[in-house]
C-alpha positions in Angstrom: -8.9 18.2 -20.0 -11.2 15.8 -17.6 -13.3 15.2 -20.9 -10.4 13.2 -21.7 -10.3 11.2 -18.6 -13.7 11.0 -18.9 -13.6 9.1 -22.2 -11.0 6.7 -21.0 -12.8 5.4 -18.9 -15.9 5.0 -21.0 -13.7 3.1 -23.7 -12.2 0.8 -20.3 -15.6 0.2 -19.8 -16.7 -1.2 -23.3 -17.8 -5.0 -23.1 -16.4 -5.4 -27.1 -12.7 -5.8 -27.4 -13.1 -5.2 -31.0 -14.8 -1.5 -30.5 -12.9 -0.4 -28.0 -9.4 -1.3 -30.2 -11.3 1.7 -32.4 -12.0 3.6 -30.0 -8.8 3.9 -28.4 -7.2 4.7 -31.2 -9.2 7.4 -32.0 -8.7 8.5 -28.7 -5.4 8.7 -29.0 -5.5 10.6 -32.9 -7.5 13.5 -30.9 -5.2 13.8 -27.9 -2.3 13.3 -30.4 -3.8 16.5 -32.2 -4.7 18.8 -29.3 -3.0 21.8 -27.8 -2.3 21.6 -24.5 -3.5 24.2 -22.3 -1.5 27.0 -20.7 -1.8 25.4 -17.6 -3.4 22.2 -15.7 -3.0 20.7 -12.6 -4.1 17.5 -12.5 -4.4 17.0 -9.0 -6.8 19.8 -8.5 -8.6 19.1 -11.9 -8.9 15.0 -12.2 -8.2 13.9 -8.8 -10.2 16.5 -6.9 -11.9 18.0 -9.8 -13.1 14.5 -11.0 -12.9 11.8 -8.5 -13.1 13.4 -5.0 -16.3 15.5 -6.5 -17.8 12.4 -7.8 -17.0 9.9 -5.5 -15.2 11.4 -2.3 -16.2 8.5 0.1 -14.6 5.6 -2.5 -11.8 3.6 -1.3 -8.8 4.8 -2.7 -6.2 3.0 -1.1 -5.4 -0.1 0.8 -2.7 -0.1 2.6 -1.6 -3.2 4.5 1.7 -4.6 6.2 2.2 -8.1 5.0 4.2 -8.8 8.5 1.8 -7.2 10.9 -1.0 -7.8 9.0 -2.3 -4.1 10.3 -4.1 -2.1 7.5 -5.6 1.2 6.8 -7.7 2.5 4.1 -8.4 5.9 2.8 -10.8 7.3 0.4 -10.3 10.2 -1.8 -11.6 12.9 0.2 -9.1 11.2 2.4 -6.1 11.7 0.7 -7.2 15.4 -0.5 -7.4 16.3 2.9 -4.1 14.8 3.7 -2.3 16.5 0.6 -4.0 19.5 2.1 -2.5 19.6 5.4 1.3 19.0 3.8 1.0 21.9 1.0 -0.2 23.9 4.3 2.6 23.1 6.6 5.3 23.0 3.8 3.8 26.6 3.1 4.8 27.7 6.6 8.3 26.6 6.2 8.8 28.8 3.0 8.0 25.6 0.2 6.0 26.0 -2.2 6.2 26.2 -6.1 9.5 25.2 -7.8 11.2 23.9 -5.3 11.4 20.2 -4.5 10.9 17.3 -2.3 13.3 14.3 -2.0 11.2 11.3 -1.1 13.2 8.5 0.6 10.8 6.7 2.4 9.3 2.6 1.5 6.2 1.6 0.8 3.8 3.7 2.8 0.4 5.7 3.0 2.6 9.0 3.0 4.2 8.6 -0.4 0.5 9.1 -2.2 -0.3 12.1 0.5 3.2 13.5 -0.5 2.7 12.3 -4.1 -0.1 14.5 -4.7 0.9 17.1 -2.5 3.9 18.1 -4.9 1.7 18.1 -7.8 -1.4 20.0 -6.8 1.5 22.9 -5.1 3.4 22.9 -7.7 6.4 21.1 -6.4 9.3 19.0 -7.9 8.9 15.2 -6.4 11.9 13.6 -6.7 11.5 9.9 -5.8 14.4 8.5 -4.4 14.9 4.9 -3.3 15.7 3.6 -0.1 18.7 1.1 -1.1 20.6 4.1 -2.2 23.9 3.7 -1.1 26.3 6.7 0.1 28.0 7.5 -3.2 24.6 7.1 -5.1 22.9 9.8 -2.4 25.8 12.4 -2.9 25.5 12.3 -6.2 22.3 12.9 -6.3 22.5 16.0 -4.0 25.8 17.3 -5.8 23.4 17.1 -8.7 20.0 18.7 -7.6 20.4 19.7 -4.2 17.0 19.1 -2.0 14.8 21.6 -0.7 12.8 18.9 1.5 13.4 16.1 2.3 10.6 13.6 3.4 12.8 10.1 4.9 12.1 6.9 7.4 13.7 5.9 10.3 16.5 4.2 8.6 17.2 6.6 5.9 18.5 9.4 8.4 22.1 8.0 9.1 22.6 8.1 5.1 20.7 11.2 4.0 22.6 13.4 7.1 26.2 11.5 5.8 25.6 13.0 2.3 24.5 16.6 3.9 27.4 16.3 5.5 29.3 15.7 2.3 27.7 17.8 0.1 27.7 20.6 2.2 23.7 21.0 1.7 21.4 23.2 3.9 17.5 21.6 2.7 14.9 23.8 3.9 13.0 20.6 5.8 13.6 17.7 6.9 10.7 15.4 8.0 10.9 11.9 9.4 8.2 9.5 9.9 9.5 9.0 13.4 11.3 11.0 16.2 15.0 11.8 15.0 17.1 15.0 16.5 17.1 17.9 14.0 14.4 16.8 12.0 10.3 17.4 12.3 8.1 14.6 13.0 5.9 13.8 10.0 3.4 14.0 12.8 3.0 18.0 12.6 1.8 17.6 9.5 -1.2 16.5 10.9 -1.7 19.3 12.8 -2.5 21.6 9.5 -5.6 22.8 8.1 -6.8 20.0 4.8 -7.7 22.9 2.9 -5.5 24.3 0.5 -5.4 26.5 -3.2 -4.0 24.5 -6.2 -0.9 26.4 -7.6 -1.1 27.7 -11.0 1.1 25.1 -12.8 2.2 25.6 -16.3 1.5 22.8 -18.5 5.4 22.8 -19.5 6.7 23.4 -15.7 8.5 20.3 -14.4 6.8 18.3 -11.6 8.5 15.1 -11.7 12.2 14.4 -11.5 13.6 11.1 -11.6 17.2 9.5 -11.8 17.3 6.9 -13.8 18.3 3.1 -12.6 21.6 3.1 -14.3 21.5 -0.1 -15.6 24.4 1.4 -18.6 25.8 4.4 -16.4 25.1 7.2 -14.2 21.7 8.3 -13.3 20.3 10.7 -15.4 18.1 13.8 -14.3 14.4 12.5 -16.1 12.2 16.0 -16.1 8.8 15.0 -16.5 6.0 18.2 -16.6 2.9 19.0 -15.5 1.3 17.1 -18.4 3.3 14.7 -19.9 2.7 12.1 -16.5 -0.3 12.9 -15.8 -2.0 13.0 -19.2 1.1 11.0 -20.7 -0.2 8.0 -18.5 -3.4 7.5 -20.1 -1.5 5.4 -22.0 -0.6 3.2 -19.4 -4.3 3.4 -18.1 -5.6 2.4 -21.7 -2.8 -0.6 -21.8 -3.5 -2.2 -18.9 -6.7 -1.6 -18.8 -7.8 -0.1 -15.9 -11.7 0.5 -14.9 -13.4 2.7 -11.7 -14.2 -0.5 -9.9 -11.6 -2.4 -10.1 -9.0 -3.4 -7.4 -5.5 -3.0 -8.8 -2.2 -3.7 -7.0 1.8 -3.1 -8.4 4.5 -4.8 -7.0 6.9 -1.9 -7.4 8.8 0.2 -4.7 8.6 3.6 -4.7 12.0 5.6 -5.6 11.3 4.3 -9.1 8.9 5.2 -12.2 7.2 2.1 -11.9 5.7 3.3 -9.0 4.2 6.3 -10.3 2.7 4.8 -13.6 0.7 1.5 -12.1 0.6 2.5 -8.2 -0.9 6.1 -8.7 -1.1 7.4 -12.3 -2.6 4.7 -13.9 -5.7 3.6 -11.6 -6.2 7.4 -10.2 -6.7 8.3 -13.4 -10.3 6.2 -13.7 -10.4 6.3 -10.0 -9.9 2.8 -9.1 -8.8 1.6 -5.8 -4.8 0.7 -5.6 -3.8 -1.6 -2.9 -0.2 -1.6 -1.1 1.6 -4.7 0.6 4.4 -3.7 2.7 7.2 -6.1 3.4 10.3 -7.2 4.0 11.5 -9.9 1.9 9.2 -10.9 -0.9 7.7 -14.4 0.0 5.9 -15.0 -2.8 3.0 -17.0 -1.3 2.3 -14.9 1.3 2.3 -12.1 -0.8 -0.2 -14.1 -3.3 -2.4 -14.4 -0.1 -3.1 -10.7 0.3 -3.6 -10.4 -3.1 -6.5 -13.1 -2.8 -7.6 -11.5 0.4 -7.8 -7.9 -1.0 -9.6 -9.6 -4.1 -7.3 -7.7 -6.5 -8.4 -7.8 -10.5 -5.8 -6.3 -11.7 -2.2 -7.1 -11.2 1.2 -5.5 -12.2 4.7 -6.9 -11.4 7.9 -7.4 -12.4 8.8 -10.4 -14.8 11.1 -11.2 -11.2 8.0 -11.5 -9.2 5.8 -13.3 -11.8 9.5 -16.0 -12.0 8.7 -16.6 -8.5 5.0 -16.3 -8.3 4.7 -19.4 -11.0 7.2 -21.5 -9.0 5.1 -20.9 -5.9 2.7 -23.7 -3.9 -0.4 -21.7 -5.2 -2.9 -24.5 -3.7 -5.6 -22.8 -1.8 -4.9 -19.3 -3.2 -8.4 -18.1 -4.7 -7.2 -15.8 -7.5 -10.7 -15.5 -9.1 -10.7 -12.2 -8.5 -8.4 -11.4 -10.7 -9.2 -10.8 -14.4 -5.9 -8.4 -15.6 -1.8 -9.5 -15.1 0.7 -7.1 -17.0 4.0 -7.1 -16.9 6.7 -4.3 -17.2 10.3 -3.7 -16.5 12.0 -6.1 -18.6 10.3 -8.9 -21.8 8.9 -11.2 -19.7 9.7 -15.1 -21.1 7.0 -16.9 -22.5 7.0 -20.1 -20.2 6.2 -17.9 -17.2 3.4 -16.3 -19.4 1.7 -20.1 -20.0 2.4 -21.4 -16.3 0.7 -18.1 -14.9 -2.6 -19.0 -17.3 -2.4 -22.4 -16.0 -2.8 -21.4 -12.7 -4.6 -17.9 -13.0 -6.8 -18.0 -16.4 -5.4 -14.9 -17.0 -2.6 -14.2 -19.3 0.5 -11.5 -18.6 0.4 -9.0 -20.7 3.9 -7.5 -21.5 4.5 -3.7 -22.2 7.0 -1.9 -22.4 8.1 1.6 -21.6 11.2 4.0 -20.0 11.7 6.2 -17.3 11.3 9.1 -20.4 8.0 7.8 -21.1 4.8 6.2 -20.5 3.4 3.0 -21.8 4.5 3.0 -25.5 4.1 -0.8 -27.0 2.7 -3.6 -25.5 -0.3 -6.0 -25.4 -3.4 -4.1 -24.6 -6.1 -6.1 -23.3 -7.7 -6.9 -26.7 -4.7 -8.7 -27.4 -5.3 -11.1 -24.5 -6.1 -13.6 -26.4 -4.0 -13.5 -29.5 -0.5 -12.4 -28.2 2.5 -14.1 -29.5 4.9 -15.6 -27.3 7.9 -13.4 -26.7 6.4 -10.5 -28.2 6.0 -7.7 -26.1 3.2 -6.3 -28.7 2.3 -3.3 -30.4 2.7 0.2 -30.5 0.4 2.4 -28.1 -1.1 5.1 -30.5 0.0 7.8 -28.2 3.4 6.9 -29.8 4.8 6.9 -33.7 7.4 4.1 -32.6 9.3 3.0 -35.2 12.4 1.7 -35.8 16.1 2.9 -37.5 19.0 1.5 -38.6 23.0 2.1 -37.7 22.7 5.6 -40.3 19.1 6.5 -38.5 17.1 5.5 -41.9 13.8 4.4 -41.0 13.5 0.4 -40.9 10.4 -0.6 -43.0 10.8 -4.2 -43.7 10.2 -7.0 -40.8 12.6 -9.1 -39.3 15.2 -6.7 -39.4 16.8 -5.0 -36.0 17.0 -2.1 -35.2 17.1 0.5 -32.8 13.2 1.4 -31.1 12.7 5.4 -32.0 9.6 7.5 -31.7 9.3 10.1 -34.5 8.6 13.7 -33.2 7.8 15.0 -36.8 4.4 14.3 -36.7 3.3 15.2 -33.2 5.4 15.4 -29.8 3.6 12.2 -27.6 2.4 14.1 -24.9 4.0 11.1 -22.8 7.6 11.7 -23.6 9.8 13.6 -21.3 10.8 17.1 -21.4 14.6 17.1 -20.6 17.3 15.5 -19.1 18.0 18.3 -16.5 20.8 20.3 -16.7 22.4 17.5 -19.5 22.1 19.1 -23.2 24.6 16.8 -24.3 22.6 13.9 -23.5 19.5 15.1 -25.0 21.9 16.0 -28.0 22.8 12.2 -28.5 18.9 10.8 -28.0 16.9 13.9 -29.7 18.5 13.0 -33.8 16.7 14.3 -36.4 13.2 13.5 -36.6 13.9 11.0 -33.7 14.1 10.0 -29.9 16.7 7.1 -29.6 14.9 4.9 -26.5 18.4 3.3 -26.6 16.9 -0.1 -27.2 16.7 -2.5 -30.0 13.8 -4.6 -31.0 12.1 -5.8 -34.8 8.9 -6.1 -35.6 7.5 -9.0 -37.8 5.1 -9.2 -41.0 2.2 -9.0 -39.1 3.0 -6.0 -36.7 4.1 -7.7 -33.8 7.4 -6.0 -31.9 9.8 -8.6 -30.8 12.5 -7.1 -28.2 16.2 -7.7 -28.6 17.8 -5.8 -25.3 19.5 -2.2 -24.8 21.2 -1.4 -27.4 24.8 -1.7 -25.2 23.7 -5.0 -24.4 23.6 -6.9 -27.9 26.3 -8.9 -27.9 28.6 -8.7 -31.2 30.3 -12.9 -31.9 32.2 -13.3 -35.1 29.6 -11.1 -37.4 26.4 -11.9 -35.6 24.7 -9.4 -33.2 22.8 -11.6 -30.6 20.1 -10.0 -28.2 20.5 -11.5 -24.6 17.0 -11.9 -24.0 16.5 -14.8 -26.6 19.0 -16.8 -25.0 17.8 -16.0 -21.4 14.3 -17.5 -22.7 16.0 -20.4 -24.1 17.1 -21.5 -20.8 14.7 -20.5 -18.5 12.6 -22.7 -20.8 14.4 -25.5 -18.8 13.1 -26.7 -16.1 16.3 -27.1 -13.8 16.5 -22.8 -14.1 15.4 -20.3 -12.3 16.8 -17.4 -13.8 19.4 -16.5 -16.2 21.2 -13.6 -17.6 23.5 -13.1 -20.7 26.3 -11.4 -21.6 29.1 -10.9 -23.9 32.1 -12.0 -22.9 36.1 -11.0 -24.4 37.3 -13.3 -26.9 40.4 -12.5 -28.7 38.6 -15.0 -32.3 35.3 -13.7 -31.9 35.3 -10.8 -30.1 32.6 -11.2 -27.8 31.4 -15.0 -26.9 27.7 -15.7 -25.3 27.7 -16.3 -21.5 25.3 -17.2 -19.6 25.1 -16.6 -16.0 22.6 -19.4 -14.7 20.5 -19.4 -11.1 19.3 -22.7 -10.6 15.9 -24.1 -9.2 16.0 -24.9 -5.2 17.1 -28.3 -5.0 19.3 -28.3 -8.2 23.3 -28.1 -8.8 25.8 -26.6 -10.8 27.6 -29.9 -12.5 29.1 -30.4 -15.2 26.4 -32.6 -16.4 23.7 -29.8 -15.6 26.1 -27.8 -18.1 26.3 -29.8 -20.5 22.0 -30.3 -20.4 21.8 -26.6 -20.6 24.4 -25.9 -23.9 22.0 -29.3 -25.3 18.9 -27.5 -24.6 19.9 -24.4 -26.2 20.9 -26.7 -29.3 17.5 -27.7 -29.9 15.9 -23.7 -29.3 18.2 -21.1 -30.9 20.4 -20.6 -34.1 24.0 -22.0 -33.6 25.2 -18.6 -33.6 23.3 -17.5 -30.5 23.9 -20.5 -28.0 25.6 -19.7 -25.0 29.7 -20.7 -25.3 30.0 -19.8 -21.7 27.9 -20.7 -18.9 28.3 -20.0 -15.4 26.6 -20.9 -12.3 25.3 -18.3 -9.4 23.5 -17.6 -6.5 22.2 -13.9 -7.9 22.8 -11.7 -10.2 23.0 -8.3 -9.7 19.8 -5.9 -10.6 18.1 -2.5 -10.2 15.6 -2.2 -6.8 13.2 -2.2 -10.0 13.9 -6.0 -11.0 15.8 -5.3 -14.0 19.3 -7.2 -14.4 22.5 -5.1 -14.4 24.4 -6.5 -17.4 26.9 -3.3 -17.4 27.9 -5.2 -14.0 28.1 -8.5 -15.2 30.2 -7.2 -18.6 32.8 -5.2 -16.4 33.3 -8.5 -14.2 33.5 -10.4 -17.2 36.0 -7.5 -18.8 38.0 -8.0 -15.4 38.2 -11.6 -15.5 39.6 -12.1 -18.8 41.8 -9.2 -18.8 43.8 -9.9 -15.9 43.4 -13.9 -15.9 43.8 -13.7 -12.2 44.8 -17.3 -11.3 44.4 -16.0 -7.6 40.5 -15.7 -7.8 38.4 -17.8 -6.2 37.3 -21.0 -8.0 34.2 -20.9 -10.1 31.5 -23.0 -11.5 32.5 -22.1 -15.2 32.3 -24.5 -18.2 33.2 -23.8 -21.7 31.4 -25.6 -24.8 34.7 -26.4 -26.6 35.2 -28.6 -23.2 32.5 -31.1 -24.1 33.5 -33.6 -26.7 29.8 -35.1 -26.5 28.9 -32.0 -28.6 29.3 -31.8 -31.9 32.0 -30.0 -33.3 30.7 -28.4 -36.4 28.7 -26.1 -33.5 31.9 -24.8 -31.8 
């Protein structure tokens, strides 16, 4: 199998865009085609195997707290050794393969060491974010109860509240810290850095995460032993990744993200990743370590790039940088220009789930020739496609439909095993010769995918189906907005109307007037039928930890609101279209 990483990051390293579009495709046929092995263990046979033996003294991670400014770097003999000495002392406490870890700890050094800890023993990682909130932590222990759990300081009141509740014994608990009843991460240190791989299968599940729930509860994502690990090459080969380059992600563990551009990713080439702690995200300052870290390539959230474009950039050397992706959510394609403007570079989208890796996007041959809004093209790891409301494949462009991979062909080694302990769930996605992502997108005459939002989110007016994403980009297009985020709204005529819930630019008001500029602007940009009808003003909206916008949220409120008509509730800033005579009424 390290042959494999070994040719990724020859191709990475090709000067000629052209050749190296060839080459990864034909990369991907041969992986597409292969058997995998009984059994691999990828931190044992890439990261050790491959990077420690090649280059054990190489920086593999920065580490640095944007408020303290203290840092730390380890190479990756460094974090071998510190992997070691957790598989040892977990071993003394009766862990080892199969059972797993809860990790509810924030940006930190000890998320990699426990990261590849779990892999090279053989043990479930089960990333689990810190903004969990009581009810979200006892469901998740009523649903896979924890073996070990590794927490912070602040984590211990809520993680021994759901014990409590659940009625859960885990076998350790460890604390970075000093709390009563748990063991100070600082024993680890104590045990020896040398330690045996475990035999893992190449089918045993390593990686479990709960979904964000952005249409639901959590689901149980089992990911094995190879479809991360190998299944990320993808990601590597999209964004681009080479040894010597510097890469940061804005992403907090507890998340996927996390593990596909802050360790997957770059450890797969063995690159250096960098890590900025903080509290609030301030996005000059954060722009500032980037510079001073003299990152090249960057990931973040189309949240973060919103505010890193409406930053004071002056005096921020970003000449390092030579790669910006961009995953989560379609990124909109005025941030994309404004970034260039400042940077050179241009944001690559690419899209992927929780249930997969990287499967369409920009790659970096693209760079130059993306279309805006697009998110790109399908990775060759992937036979994406798309299929209509009977599951016939679509064929013809500019139609919508919903984004499937067909499994006929070949199984992408990147897609997930199972939705633990849910059969009826993988029932309703696994349909015929198809995976249902559970998103809609089309594709246009030249091959470019165009994405239209989850498939719960298209909003159904009168007999149009309107994407919410187009009419977000509409009005972030304008420069009074900051944000925006669209929904369908109850209308006895038309079933569902378009509302828009609208943050404004610091400085700027919610007005009549600036409602009636807004429902103008989107005049000039979209169809009739896909203008907003609604448009409300906010502070925030709510979203995942991950950046993506909760719309199930903002369609129950809305469900709430004009079910009950509530004339009690607290006045909003609300305007209908039908209340402006300035507009025309053939659009009403």
């Amino acid at each position: 199998m390290k042959e494999f990483y070994k040719q990724i990051i020859h191709i990475n390293r090709m000067p000629d865009d052209s050749e190296k579009q060839v080459r990864v495709k034909a990369f991907f046929d041969s992986l597409n085609s292969m058997v995998m092995p009984d059994s691999f263990n990828w931190a044992n046979q890439v990261f050790e195997g491959l990077h420690v033996a090649r280059t054990p003294d190489k920086t593999a991670l920065v580490y640095e707290d944007l408020t303290t400014l203290e840092s730390s770097r380890f190479s990756y003999f460094d974090l071998s050794c510190r992997a070691n000495r957790l598989i040892n002392f977990l071993a003394d406490q009766g862990v080892g393969m199969k059972d797993n870890m809860y990790m509810m700890v924030p940006l930190c050094p000890e998320i990699w060491f426990a990261s590849l800890a779990c892999i090279k023993a053989g043990i479930v990682s089960v990333p689990t974010a810190t903004t969990m909130t009581a009810r979200e932590l006892d469901f998740r222990f009523e649903t896979y109860k924890p073996d070990v759990i590794l927490a912070d300081m602040a984590s211990v009141e809520i993680i021994e509240n759901a014990i409590r509740e659940t009625k859960i014994t885990p076998k350790v608990k460890l604390v970075l810290g000093q709390a009563p009843g748990w063991i100070s991460y600082d024993e680890v240190e104590k045990a020896s850095d040398k330690a045996e791989a475990a035999n893992t299968a190449s089918d045993d599940i390593l990686f479990c995460f709960f979904t964000s729930g952005t249409t639901g509860l959590p689901k149980r994502v089992g990911h094995t032993a190879v479809s991360y690990p190998v299944g990320h090459l993808s990601t590597t080969a999209m964004i681009g990744l080479k040894p010597d380059d510097i890469h940061h992600n804005l992403s907090a563990p507890g998340w996927g993200k996390w593990a596909w551009s802050s360790f997957f990713a770059p450890f797969n080439v063995g690159a250096t990743v960098t890590a900025f702690r903080f509290d609030s995200l301030d996005a000059k300052v954060y722009l500032d370590a980037v510079a001073r870290q003299k990152v090249t390539t960057l990931c973040a959230p189309p949240t973060a790039w919103r505010m890193f474009v409406n930053a004071d950039l002056d005096g921020i050397d970003l000449s390092c940088l030579r790669q910006s992706v961009s995953a989560g959510e379609p990124l909109n394609p005025e941030v994309i220009t404004r970034w260039h403007g400042f940077t050179g570079t241009r944001i690559r989208d690419f899209y992927g789930q929780t249930e997969s890796t990287a499967m369409i996007g920009n790659p970096p041959w693209m760079a130059e020739n993306m279309r805006a809004g697009s998110f790109g093209v399908p990775s060759s790891m992937y036979d994406v496609t798309l299929a209509d409301d009977e599951g016939n494949e679509i064929t013809q462009p500019d139609q919508e439909g919903y984004i499937v991979v067909k499994i006929d062909n070949w199984v992408p080694v990147g897609l997930f095993k199972e939705y633990i302990g849910n059969p009826e769930k993988m029932d309703s996605v696994f349909v015929d010769q198809y995976y249902y992502t559970g998103d809609k997108a089309s594709f246009d005459a030249d091959g470019y995918w165009w994405f239209v939002g989850r498939a719960d989110d298209v909003i159904k007016s009168s007999d149009y189906r309107i994407g919410p994403f187009e009419v977000e980009s509409a009005l972030i297009e304008h420069p009074a907005v900051d944000e925006a985020a669209v929904v369908g709204t109850p209308d006895p005529r038309r079933y569902q109307l378009v509302k828009a819930y609208v943050i404004l630019s610091p400085g700027e008001a919610g007005s009549r007037e600036m409602a009636l500029a807004l429902f103008k602007h989107t005049i000039n940009i979209l169809a009739k039928f896909k203008i907003p009808r609604v448009i409300e003003f906010v502070d925030k909206v709510p979203k995942t930890i991950s950046g993506k916008i909760r719309r199930i949220d903002l369609r129950d409120t809305e469900a709430d609101r004009r079910g009950t008509q509530r004339v009690e509730e607290a006045p909003i800033k609300e305007y209908f279209y039908w209340d402006f005579p300035e507009l025309s009424s053939k659009n009403k």
